[in-house]
C-alpha positions as CSV (number, residue, x, y, z in Angstrom):
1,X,93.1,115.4,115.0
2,X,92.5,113.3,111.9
3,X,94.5,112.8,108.7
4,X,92.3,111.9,105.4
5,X,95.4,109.7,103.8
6,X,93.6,109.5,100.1
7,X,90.8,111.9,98.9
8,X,89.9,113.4,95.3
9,X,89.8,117.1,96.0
10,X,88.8,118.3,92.5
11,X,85.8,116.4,92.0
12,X,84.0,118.9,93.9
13,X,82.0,122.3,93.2
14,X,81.5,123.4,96.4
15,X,85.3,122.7,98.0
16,X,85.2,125.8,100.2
17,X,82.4,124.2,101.8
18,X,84.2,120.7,101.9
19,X,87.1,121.7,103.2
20,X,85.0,123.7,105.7
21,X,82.9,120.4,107.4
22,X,86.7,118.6,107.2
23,X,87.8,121.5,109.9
24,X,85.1,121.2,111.9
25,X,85.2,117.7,112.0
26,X,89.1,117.9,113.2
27,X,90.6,116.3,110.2
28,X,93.5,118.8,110.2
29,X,95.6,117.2,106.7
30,X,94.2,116.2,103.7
31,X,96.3,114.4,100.5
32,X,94.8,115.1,97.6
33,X,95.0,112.4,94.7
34,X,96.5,113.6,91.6
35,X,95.2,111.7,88.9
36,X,92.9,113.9,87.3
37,X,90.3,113.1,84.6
38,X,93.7,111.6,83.4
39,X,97.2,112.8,83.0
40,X,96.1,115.9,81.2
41,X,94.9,117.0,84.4
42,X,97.0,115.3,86.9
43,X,98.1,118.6,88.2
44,X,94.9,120.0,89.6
45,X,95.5,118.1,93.1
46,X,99.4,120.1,93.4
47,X,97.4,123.1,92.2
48,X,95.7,123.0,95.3
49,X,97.9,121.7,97.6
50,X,100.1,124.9,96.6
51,X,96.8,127.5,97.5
52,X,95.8,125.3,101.1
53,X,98.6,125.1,103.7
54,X,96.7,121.7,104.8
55,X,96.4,120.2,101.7
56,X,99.2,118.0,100.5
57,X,99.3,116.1,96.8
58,X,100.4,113.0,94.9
59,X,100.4,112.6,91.2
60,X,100.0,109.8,89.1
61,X,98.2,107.7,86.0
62,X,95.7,105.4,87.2
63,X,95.6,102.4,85.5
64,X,92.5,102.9,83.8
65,X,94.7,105.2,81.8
66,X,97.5,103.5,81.5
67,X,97.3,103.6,77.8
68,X,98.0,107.3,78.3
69,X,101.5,106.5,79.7
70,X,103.4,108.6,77.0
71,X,106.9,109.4,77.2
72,X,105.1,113.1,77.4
73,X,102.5,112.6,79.9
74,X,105.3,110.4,82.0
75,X,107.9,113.4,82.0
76,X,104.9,115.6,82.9
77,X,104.6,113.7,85.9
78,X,108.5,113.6,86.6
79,X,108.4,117.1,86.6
80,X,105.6,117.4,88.8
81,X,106.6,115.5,91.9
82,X,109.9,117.4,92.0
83,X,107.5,119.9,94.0
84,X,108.1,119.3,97.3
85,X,103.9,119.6,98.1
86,X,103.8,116.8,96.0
87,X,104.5,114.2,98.4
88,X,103.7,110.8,96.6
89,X,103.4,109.1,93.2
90,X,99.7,107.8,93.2
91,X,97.2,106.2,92.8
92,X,99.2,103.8,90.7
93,X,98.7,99.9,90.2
94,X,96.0,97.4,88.0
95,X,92.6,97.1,88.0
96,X,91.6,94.0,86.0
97,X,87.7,94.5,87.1
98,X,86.1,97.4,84.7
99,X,86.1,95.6,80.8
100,X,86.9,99.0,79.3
101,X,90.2,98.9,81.1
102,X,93.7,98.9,78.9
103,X,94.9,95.3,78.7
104,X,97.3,93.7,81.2
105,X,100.3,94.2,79.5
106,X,99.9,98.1,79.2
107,X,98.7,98.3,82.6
108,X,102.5,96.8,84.1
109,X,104.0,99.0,81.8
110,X,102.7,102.2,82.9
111,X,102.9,100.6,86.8
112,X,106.7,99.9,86.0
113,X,107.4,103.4,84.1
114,X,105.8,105.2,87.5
115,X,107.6,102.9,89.8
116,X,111.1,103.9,88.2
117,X,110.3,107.7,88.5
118,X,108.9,107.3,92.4
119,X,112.8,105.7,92.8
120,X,114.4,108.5,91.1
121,X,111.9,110.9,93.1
122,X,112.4,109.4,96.5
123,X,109.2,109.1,97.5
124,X,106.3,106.4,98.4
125,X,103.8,105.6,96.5
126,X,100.0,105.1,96.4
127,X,98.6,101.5,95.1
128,X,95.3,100.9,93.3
129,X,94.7,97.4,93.4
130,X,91.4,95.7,92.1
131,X,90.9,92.1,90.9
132,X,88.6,90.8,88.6
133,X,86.7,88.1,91.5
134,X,83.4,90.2,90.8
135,X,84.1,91.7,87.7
136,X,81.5,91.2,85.1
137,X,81.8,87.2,82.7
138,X,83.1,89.6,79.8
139,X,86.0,91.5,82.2
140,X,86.6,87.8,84.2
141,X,87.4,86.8,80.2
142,X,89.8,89.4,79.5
143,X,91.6,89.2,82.5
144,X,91.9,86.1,84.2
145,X,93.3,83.6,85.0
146,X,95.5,86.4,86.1
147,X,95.4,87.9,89.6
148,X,96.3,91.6,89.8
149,X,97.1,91.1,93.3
150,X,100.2,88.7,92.4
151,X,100.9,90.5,89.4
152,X,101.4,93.9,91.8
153,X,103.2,91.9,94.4
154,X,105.3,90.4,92.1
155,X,106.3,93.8,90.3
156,X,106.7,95.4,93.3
157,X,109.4,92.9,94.4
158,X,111.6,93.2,91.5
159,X,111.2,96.8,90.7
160,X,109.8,98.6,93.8
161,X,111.4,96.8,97.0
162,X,115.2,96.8,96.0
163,X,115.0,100.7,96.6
164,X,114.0,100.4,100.2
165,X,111.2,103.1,99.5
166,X,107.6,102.9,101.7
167,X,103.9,102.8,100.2
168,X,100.6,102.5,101.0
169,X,97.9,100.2,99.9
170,X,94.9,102.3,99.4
171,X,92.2,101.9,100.6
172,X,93.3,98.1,101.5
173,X,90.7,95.5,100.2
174,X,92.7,92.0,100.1
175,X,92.6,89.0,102.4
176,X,95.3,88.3,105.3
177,X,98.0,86.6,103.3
178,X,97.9,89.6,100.6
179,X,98.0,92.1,103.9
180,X,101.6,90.1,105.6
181,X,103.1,90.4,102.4
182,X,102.3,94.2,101.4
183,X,103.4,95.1,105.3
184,X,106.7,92.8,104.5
185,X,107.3,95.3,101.2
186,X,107.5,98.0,103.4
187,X,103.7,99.2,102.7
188,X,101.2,100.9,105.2
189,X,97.3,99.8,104.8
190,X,95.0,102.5,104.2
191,X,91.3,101.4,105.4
192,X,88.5,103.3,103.8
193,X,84.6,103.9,104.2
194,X,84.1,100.4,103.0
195,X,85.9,99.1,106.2
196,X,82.4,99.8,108.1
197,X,80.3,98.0,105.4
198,X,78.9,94.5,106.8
199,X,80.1,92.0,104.5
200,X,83.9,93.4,104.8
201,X,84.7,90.7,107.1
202,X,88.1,90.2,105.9
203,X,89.0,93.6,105.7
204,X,87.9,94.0,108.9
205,X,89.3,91.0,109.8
206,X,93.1,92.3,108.5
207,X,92.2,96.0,110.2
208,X,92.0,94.3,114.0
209,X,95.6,92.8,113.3
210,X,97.5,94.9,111.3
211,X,100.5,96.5,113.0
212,X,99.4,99.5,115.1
213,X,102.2,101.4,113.5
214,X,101.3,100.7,109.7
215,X,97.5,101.9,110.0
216,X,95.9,104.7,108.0
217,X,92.5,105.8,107.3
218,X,91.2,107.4,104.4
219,X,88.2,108.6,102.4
220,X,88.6,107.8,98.9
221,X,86.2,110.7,98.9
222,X,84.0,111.6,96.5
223,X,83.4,107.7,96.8
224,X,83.1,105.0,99.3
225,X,81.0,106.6,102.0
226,X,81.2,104.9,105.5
227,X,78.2,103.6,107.0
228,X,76.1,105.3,108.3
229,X,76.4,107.7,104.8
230,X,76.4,104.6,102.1
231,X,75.1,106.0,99.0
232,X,76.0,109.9,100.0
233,X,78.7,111.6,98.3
234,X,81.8,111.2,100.7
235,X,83.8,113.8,101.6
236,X,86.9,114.1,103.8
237,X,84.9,115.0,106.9
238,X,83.7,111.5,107.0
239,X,87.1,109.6,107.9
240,X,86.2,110.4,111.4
241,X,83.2,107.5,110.7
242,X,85.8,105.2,109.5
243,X,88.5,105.9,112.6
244,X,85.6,105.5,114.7
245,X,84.9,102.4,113.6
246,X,88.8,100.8,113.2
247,X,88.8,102.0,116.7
248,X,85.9,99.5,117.7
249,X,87.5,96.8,116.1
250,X,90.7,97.2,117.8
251,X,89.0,97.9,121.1
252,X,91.2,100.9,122.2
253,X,89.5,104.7,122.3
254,X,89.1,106.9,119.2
255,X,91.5,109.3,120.0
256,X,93.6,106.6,120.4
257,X,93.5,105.9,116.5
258,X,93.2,109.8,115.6
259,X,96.8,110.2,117.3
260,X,98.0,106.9,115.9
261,X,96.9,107.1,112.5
262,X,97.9,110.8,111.9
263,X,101.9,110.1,113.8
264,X,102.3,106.9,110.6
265,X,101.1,109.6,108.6
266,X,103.4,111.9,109.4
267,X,106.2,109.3,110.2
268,X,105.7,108.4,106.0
269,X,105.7,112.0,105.5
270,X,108.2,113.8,107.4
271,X,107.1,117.1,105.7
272,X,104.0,117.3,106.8
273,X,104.7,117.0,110.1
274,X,104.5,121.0,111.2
């Protein structure tokens, strides 16, 4: 049994089939990531969480649209995770990689604005985190010298921390020291397709360590296809690649992550433990 902590449900046209090839793979829960085509859309993941039994959502404004933030389109989301199959606030966080991105003071804005509802809601939240290390020279020009993983560490600890709330760090792409300090915030590390990739040596590295009771696994479907799919169009089935391979690292049997990964699931989301 397998839990797919992060996929993208309505990117698909063929779902039926999807959700199909996630069964017979044994990957018995899915959360589906509310963000939409932005927040006009945000809903579509709680849409399906309400018609699949298995399916659970989040809902949130990614910070590529954090511009679209609005006192509207942030009551909008308020209203949605007082659902109860809306289970998280997420993906939420900066990316200072793609150029076209909103600046960084509109991006901790809309972080901050989400982080206050998640507190009223009660409930975790999902983090996007990218730098801009390998951005393009114009995007490493806009953004640095700031680092968006100390600018999300630091705004968690003022406005996230206090309230005692979990999280996780999706699909978890920063060094060791970045790793002890999210799992001192109270946040579980989410390891993706990208875990199985060759050069992820530090992610892999962080993946062998990381406490056995604050490890997920994920998709990030339609993207990030494990080896030995790179290039395919990922779908949930596929986190059975990535356990697989988290198991190697950690030298214990796969079933031995399946249990372990889904029980922190389900321990950061009592609900969906049934």
């Amino acid at each position: 049994m397998l839990i797919d902590s992060h996929c993208h449900l309505d990117d698909y046209d063929n779902l039926p089939q999807v959700l199909a090839n996630a069964r017979e793979a044994g990957v018995t829960k899915l959360l589906a990531i509310g963000i939409g085509d932005g927040p006009d859309t945000m809903h579509r993941a709680l849409d399906l969480a309400r018609e699949h039994g298995h399916i659970f959502a989040s809902a949130g404004i990614h910070p590529q649209e954090a511009h679209q933030a609005t006192p509207e389109n942030l009551a909008k989301l308020a209203n949605l995770v007082e659902d109860p199959r809306c289970i998280a606030i997420g993906e939420i966080g900066l990316d200072y990689y793609h150029l076209d991105n909103p600046d960084i003071s509109t991006q901790q804005a809309a972080f901050v604005a989400q982080l206050k509802i998640a507190v009223t809601a009660r409930k975790p939240i999902l983090i996007h985190c990218r730098t801009s290390e390998l951005a393009i020279p114009a995007a490493k020009q806009k953004y640095e010298p700031a680092d968006a993983w100390e600018d999300l560490l630091a705004l968690i600890a003022e406005h996230w921390t206090p309230s005692g709330l979990p999280g996780i760090m999706h699909c978890f792409s920063g060094n060791e020291d970045q790793a002890a300090r999210s799992l001192g915030a109270g946040f579980y590390l989410s390891f993706a397709g990208n875990l199985t990739y060759p050069k992820s040596t530090t992610i892999q590295t962080v993946a062998k360590s990381a406490p056995v009771d604050r490890i997920l696994v994920e998709t990030d479907a339609p993207f990030l296809a494990p080896i030995p799919l790179r290039g395919q169009t990922n779908e949930p089935a596929n986190v059975a690649h990535t356990a697989r391979f988290l198991a190697g690292l950690r030298d214990v049997p796969y079933e031995t992550i399946a249990a372990q990964t889904t029980k922190n699931f389900c321990t950061l989301f009592p609900s969906t433990d049934a």
